[in-house]
N, C-alpha and C positions, 0 to 999 in steps of 0.2 A: 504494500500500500504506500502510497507516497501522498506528502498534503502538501499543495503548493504554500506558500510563506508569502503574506500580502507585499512584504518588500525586501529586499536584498541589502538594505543601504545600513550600514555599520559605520559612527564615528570612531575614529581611531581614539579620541579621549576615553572612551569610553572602555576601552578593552583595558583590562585587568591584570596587572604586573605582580601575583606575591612576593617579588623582591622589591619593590619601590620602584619610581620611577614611572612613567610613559614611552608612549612608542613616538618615532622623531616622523613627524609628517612628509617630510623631504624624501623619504627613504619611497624605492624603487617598487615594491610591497605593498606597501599602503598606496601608491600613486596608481599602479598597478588595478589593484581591488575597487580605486574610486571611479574609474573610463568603463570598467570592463561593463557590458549589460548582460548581469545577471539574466534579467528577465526573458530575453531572447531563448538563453539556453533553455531556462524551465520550461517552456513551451513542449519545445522538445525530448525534454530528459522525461517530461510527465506522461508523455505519448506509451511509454517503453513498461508501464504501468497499468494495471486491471482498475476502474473503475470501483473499488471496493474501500468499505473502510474495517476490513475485515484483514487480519496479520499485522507482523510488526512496519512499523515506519520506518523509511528508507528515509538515509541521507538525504540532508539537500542538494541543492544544485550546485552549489556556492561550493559545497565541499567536494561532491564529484569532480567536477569542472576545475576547479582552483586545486585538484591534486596531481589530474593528468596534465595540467601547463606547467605546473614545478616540475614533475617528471620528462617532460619532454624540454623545456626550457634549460636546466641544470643538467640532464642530458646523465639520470641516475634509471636505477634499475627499482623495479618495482618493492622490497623492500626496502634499500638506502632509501630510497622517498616518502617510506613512514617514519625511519630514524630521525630522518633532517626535518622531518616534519615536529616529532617529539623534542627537540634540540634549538626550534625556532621559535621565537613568537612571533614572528613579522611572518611567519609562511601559517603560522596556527589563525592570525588576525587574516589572514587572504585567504582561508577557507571559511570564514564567518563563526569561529568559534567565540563566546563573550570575554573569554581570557584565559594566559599561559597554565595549560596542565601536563603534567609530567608523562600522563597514561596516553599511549597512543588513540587517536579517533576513531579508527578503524583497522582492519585487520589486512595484509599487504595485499592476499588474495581477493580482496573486493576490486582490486586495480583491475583486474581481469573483466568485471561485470560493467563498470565506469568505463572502460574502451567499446563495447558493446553496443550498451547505449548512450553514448555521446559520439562513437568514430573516433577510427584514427585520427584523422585529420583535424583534429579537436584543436591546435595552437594555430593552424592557419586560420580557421573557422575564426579563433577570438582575434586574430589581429585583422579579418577582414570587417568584424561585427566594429572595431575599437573605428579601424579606418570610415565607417559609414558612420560612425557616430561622431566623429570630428569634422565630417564634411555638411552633415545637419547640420551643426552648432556654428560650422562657420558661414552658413547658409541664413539661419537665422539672427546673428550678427548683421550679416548683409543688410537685411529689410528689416533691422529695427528702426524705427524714425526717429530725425534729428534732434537733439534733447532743446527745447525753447532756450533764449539767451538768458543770461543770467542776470539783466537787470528787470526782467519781466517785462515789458515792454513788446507790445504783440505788433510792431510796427508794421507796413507792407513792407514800407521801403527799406531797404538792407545797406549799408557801406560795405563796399568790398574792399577788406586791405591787401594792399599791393603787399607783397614778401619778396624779399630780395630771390635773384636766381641763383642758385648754386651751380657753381662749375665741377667740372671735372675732375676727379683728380688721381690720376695715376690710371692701370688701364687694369683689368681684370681678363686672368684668361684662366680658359677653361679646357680640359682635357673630355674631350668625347671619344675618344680611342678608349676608353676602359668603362667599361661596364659591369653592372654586377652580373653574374649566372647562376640559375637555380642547378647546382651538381653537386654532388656529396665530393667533402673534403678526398682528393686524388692523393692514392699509397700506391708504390710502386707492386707491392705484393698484390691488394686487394685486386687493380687494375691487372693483374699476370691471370690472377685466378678468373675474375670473369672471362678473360680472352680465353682461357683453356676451358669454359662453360660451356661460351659458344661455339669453338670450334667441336666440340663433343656433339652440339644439337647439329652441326653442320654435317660431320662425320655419318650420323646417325640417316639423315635426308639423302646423303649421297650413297650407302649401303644397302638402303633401301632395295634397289631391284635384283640385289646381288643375293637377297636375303635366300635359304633353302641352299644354296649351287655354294657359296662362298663363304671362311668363316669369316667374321667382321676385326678386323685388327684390334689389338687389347691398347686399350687409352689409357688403364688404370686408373681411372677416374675416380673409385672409391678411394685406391691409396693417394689420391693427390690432392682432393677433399678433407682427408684428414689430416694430412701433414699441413695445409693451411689451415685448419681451424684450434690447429694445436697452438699454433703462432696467435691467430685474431683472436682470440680469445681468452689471454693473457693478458692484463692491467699492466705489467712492466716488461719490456722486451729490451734485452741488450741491440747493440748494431749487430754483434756479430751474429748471433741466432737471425736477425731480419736478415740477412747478407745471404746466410744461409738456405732461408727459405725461399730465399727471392730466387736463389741457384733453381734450387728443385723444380718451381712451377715455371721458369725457363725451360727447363728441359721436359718438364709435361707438355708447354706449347709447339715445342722445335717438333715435338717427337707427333704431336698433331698436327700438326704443317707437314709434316714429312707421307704421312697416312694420307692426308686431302690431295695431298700433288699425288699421291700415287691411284687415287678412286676417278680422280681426272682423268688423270691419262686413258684407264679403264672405259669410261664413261663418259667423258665432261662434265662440266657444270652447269648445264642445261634446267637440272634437277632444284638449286637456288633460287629462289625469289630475288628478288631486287633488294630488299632489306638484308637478305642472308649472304648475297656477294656482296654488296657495301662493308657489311659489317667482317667478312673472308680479306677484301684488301686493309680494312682498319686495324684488323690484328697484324695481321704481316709487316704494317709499317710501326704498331707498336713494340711486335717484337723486334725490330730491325733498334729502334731505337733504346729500350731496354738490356738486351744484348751489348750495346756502346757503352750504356751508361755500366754495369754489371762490368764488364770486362774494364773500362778504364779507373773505374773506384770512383765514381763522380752522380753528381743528382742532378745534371742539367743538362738538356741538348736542345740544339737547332729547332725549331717546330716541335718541341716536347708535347703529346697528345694525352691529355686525362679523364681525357671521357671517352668513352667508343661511340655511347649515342650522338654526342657534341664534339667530335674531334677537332671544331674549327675552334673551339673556345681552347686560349690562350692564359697563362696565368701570369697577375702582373702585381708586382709588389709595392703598397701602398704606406709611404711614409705618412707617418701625425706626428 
């Protein structure tokens, strides 16, 4: 059962410190909790819900919604984000609790049912909901009318004061060569591993009519799955273990490159779609450049490629 909450809006004076003290208005958290519209999400969150006032009450929205943005925002795992949640008051105050308790809110495993019904996509959702709610307000700003003059005097006639004109001064330039791009942060490894994914689905479309008559050349694709996941999925990696692994899914890709030239020659690649040899020459050039970088001890080349989807995006290093 879930009961909507006639309003969402929490002052931050008002949340409850047992150690003394207030929460600082300034803070990212509170600024955060004050744009966001609750009320949007409940809409929705209340959909996902039986009409009944029979069973225990569910969370609000405030806390569903305001746990998987910490989680995805802070970029933690589904329990670290009820620790840091127990450890915070400014992330306890942005889930709409009245003030600092030591006992967690919820149990880690609820994170599962809060992705369900809210969606993945739940942090783009609140920064497009925050974006349309800044573009109202500066909307309505617009068309508020002129505030009368301050001598009270509802005259027709107006004086208009002349203001001096400002010049110029100095020139302002601007860089449009760099843009931002939506791509997950580029690892030489994780980039090795997708290209030995694809060439595998490639493999797969090309053995195709050989299936019955021919045995299918071995990828070993389960051992090369887990010797990267053995590496991704470590919090601390030395160089040399990365170095290492980066060798390995080199010679998974060479040794799939090597299988593709040879089901060609057999067959051609006739059997590829347009997206599937697009993405046949984007590996080749990544491995071409990988292989340079790997054998020289170096992290940088000519036309370096970090997306297979996006191969024209370029990465460019941004001083502040």
């Amino acid at each position: 059962m879930y009961r909507k909450t006639e309003s969402q809006i929490q002052l931050f004076e008002d949340f409850f410190l047992p150690f003394g003290g207030k929460l600082n208005k300034d803070n990212r958290w509170v600024q955060l909790a004050a744009i966001i519209p609750w009320w949007r999400a409940e809409e929705k969150y209340a959909k996902a819900f039986k009409k009944s006032m029979r069973g225990h009450t569910s969370l609000s929205v405030r806390m569903a919604l305001g746990a998987l943005y910490i989680k995805e925002r802070m970029q933690l795992d589904d329990r670290e984000t009820v620790e840091q949640i127990m450890e915070n008051p400014y992330y306890q105050y942005f889930l709409g609790l009245p003030g600092f308790q030591e006992k967690p809110p919820f149990h880690p495993s609820l994170m599962t049912h809060f992705r369900k019904r809210l969606g993945e996509t739940v942090v783009n959702q609140i920064n497009d909901w925050i974006l349309e709610e800044e573009t109202e307000r500066n909307k309505r700003d617009d068309n508020d009318p002129p505030e009368p003059p301050s001598d009270g005097k509802g005259d027709s006639t107006t004086t208009k004061t002349t203001e001096p004109v400002k010049s110029n001064r100095g020139k302002l330039m601007l860089d449009a060569t760099c843009a931002p791009a939506d791509l997950a942060y580029p690892t030489d490894l994780k980039l090795l591993n997708e290209a030995r994914e694809k060439l595998e689905m490639i493999i797969d479309v090309l053995h195709q009519p050989h299936v019955g008559r021919e045995k299918k050349p071995r990828t070993y694709r389960e051992n090369a799955r887990k010797h990267y996941l053995s590496i991704a999925k470590r919090r601390r990696v030395g160089a040399k273990q990365i170095r290492k692994a980066i060798g390995k899914q080199l010679r998974y890709v060479s040794r799939n490159l090597r299988i593709v030239e040879l089901l060609a020659e057999q067959g051609g690649l006739q059997r590829l779609n347009r997206w599937q040899y697009r993405q046949l020459l984007i590996i080749s050039e990544l491995y071409r450049q990988q292989r340079e970088m790997f054998q020289n001890q170096t992290h940088s080349v000519e036309d370096r490629i970090v997306s297979l989807f996006q191969p024209h995006v370029r990465l460019s290093l941004i001083h502040i």
